[in-house]
Residue frames relative to the residue before (quaternion, step in Angstrom):
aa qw qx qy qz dx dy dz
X 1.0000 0.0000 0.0000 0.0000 0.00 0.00 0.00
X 0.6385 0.4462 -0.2796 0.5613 3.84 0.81 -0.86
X 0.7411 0.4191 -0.2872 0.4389 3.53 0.26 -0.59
X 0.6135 0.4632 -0.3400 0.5418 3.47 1.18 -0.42
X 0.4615 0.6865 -0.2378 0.5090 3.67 1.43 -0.65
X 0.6624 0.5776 -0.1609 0.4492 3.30 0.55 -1.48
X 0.8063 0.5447 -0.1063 0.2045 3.29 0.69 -1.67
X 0.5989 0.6795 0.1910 0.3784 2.29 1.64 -1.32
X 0.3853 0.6135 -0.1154 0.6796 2.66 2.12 -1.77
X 0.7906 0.4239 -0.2739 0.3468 3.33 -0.20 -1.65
X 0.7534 0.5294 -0.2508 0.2985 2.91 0.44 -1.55
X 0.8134 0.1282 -0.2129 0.5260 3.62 1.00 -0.58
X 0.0601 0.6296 -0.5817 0.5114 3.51 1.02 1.88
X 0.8081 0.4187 -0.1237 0.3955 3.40 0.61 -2.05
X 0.4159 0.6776 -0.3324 0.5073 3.52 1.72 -0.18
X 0.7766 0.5335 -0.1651 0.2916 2.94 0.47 -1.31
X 0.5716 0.4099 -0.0902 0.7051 3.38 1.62 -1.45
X 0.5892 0.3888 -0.5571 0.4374 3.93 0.34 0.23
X 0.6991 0.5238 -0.3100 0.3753 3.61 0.78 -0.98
X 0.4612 0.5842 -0.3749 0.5527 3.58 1.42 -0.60
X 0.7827 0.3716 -0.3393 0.3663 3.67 0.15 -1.20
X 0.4817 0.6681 -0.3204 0.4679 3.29 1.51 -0.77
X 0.4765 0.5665 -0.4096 0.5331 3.99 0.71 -1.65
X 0.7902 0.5597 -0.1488 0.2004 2.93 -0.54 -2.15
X 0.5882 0.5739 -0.2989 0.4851 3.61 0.93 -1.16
X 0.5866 0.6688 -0.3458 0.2985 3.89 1.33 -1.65
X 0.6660 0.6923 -0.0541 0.2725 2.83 1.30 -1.99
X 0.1807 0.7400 -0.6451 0.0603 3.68 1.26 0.91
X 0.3958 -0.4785 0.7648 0.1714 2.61 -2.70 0.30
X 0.8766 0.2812 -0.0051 0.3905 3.14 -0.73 1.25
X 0.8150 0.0535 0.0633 0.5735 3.17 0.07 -1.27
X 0.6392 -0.6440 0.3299 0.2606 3.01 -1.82 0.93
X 0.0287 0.7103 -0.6977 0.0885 4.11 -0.76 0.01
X 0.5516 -0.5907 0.5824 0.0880 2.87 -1.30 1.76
X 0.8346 0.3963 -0.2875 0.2524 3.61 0.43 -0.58
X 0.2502 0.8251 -0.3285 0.3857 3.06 1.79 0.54
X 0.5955 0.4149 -0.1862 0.6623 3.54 1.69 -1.34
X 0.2965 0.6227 -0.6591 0.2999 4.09 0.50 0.11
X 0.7169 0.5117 -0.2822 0.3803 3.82 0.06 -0.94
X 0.6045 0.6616 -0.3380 0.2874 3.65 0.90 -1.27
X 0.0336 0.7643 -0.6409 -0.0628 3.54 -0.86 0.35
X 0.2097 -0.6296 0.7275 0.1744 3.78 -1.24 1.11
X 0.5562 -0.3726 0.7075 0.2265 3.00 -2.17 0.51
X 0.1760 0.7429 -0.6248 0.1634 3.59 -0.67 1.16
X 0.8007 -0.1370 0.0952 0.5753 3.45 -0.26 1.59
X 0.8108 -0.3415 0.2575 0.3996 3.75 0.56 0.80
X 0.8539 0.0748 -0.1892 0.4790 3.75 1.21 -0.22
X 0.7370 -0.4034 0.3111 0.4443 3.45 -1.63 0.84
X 0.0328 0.7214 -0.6908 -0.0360 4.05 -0.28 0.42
X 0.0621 -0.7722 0.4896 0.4001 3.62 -0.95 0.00
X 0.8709 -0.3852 0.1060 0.2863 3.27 -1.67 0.67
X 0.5810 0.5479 -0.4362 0.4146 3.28 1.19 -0.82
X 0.6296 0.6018 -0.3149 0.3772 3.67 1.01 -1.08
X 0.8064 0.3990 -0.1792 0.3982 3.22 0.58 -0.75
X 0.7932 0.2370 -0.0250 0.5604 3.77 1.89 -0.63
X 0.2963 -0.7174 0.5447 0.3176 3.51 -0.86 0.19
X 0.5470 -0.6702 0.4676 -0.1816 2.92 -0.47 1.20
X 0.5606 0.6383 -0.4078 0.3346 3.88 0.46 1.09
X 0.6570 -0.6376 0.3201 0.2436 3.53 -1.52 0.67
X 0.3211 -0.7598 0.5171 0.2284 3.78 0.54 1.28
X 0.7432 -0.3097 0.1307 0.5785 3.97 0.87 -1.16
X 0.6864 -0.3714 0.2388 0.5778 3.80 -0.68 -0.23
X 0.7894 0.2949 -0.3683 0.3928 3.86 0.38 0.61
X 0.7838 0.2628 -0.1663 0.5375 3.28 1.03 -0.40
X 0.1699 -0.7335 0.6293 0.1926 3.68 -1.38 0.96
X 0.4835 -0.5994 0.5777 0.2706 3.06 -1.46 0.64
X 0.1459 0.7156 -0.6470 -0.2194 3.69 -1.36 -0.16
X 0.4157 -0.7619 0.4871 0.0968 3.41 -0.90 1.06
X 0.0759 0.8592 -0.4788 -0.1635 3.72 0.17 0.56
X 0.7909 -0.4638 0.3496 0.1930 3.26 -1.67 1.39
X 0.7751 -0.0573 0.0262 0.6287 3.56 1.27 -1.27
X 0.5650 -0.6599 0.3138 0.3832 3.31 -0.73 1.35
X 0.5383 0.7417 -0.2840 0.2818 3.88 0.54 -0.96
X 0.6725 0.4430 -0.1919 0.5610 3.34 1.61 -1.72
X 0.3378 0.7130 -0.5746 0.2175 3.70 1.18 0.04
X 0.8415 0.3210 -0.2708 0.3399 3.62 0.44 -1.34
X 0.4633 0.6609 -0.4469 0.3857 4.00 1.59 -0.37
X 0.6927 0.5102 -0.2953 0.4155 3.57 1.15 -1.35
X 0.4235 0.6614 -0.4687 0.4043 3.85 1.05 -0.83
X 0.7636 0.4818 -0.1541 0.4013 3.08 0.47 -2.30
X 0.6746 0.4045 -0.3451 0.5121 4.01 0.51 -0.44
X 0.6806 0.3445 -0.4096 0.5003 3.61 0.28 -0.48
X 0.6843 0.5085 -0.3392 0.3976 3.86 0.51 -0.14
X 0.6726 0.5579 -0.0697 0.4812 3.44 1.74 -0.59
X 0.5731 0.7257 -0.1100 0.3643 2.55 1.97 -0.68
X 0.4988 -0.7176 0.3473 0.3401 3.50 1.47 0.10
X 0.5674 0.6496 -0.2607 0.4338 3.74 1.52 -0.13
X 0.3202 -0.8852 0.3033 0.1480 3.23 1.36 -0.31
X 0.3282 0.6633 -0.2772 0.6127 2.75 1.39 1.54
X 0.1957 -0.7796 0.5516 -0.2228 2.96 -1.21 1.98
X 0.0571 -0.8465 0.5271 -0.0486 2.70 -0.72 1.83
X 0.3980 -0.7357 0.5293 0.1420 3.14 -1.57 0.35
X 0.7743 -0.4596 0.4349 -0.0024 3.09 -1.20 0.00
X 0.4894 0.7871 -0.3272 0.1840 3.82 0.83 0.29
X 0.6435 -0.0860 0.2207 0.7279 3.75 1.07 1.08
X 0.7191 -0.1925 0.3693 0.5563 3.18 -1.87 -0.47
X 0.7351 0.3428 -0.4889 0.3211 4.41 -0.40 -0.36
X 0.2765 -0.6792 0.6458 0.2127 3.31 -1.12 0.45
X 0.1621 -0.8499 0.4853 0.1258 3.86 -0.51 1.23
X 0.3111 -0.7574 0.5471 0.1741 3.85 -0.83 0.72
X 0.3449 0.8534 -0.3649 -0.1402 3.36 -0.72 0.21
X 0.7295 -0.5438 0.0699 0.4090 3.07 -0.69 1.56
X 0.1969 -0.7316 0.4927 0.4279 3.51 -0.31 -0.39
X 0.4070 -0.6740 0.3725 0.4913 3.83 -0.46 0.03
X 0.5647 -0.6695 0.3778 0.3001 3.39 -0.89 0.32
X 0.1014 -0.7904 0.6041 0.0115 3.54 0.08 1.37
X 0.6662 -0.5819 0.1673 0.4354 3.72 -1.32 0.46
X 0.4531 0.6765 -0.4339 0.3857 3.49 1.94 -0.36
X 0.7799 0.3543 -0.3221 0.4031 3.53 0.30 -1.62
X 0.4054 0.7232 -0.4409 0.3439 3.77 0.86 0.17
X 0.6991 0.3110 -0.1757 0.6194 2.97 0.77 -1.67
X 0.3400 0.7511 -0.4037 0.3965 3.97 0.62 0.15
X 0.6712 0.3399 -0.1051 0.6503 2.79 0.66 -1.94
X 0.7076 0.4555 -0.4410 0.3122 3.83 -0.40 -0.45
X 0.7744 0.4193 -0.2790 0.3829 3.34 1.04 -0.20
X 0.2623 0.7261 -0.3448 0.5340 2.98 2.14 0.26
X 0.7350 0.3932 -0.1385 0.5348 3.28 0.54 -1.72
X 0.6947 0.4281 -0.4098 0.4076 3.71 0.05 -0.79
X 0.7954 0.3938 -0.2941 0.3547 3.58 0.99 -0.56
X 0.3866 0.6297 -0.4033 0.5398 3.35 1.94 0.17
X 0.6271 0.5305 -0.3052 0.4818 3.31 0.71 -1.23
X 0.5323 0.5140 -0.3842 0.5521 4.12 0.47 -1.16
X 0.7373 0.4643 -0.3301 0.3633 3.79 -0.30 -1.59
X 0.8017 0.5019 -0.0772 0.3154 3.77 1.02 -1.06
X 0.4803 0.4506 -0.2170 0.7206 2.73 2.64 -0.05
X 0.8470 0.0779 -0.3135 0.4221 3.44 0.58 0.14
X 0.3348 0.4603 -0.6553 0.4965 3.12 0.73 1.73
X 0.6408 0.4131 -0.4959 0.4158 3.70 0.47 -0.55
X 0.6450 0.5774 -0.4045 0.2949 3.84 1.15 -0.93
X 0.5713 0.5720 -0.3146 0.4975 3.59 1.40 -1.38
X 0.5185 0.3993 -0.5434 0.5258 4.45 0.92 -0.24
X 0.7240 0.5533 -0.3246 0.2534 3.38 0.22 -1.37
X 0.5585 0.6587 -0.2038 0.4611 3.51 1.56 -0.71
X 0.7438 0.3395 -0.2505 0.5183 3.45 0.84 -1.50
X 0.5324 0.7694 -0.2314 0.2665 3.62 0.85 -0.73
X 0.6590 0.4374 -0.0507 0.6097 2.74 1.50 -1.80
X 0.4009 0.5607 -0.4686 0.5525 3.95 1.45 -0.74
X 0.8713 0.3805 -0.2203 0.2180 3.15 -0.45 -1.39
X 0.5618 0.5013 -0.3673 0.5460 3.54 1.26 -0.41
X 0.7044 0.4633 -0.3328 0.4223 3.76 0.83 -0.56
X 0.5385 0.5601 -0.3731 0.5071 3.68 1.46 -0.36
X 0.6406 0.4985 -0.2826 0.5112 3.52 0.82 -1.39
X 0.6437 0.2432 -0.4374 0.5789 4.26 0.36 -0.53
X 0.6239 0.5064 -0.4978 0.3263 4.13 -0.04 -0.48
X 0.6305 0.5615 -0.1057 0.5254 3.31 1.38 -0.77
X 0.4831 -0.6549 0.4465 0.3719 3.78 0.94 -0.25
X 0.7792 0.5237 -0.3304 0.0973 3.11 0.32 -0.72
X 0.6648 0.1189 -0.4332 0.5969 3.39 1.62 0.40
X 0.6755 -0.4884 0.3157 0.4532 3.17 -1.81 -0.11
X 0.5086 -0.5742 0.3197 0.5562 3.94 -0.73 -0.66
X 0.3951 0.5408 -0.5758 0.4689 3.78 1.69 -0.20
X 0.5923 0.6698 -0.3795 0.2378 3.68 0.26 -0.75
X 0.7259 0.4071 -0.1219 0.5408 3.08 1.04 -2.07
X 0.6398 0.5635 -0.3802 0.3585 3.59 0.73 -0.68
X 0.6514 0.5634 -0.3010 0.4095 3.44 1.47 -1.40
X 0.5936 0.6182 -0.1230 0.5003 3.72 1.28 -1.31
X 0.5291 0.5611 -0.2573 0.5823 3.69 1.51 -0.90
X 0.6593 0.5591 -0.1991 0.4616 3.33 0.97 -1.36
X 0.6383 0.5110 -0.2918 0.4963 3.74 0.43 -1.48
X 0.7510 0.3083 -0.3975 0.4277 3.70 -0.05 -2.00
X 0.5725 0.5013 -0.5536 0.3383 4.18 0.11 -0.39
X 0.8251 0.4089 -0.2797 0.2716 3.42 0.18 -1.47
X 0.5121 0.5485 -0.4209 0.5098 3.55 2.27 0.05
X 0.6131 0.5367 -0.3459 0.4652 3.81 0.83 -0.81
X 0.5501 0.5789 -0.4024 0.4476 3.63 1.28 -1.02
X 0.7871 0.3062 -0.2271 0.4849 4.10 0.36 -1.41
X 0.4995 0.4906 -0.5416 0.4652 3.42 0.54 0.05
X 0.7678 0.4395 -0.2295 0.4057 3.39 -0.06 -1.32
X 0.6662 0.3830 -0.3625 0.5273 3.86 1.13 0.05
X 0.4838 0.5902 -0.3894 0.5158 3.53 1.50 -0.55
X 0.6889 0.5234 -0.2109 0.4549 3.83 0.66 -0.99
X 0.6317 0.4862 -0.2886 0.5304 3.62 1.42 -0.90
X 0.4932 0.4499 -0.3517 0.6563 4.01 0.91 -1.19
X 0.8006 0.3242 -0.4584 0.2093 3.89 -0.84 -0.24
X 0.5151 0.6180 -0.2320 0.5468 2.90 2.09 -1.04
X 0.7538 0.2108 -0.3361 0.5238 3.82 0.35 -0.16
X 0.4961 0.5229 -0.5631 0.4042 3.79 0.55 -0.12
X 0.6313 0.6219 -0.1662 0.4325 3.64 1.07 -1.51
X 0.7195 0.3272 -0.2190 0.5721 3.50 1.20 -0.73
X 0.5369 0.4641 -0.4481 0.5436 3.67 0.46 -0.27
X 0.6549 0.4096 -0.4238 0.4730 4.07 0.23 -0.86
X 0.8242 0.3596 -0.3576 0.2520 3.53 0.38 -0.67
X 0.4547 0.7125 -0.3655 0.3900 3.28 1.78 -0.04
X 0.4662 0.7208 -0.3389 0.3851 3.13 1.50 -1.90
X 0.0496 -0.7880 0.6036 0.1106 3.57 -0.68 1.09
């Protein structure tokens, strides 16, 4: 039971820090990347849709993405979401294509982006904490229950910390590798 506990724990610890690296990847310097809009959501008929659903979505050249919308109408909702979007980014207008372009990175939108990241990084430490929580629930249900001892629950109490412990430094190292690139002028 503890070892199946354990795993588990880990296993969706390691969830957690994929999706960070995953954040993180969004988080270009500079140059353009389609996966930057992954987050966006249009109003479509009353609900949050996200963008990919609603547009096509491609690289015009290395600064600017195109998004192509599906119906001509959602041209001006999508404008509004990618401007709202907290990315800092201004689109335009071109016919039926809506163009993106990057902004260059000046020392402001730098430190922009770091606080993007630092607050991805926050969101990814307390998802690994909220495993570290149920984990530790459950090991305290299972001794309230009999079914381990408390050397057990205490030993297991021990493990899920020292897994929440390397995750949460694994999450810090990406966060400064992630911040040093975005300094890197």
């Amino acid at each position: 039971m503890i070892a199946d506990l354990k795993k588990s724990t880990e296993t969706k610890m390691h969830k957690s820090v994929d999706a960070f690296k995953a954040d993180l990847a969004k988080v270009r310097t500079g140059r353009a990347h389609t996966g930057i809009l992954d987050h966006v959501s249009v109003d479509y008929y009353g609900s949050q849709t996200p963008l990919s659903q609603v547009a096509k979505i491609t690289l015009i050249d290395g600064r600017t993405i195109g998004v192509q919308p599906f119906e001509k109408k959602l041209g001006q909702a999508i404008e509004k979401a990618i401007r709202d979007s907290n990315l800092g980014l201004n689109p335009a207008s071109a016919g039926d294509m809506i163009r993106v372009p990057m902004p260059s990175l000046t020392e402001e939108r730098r430190k922009e982006l770091a606080k993007v990241v630092h607050k991805e990084a926050e969101t990814a430490k307390i998802s690994v904490r909220n495993v570290r929580r149920d984990s530790i629930h459950a090991l305290k249900e299972a001794l309230k229950e009999k079914e381990i001892s408390e050397n057990d629950e205490r030993r297991a109490t021990d493990d899920v910390q020292k897994l929440t412990d390397r995750h949460i430094a694994e999450i810090d190292k990406l966060l400064a590798q992630k911040e040093a690139e975005l300094m890197a002028v």
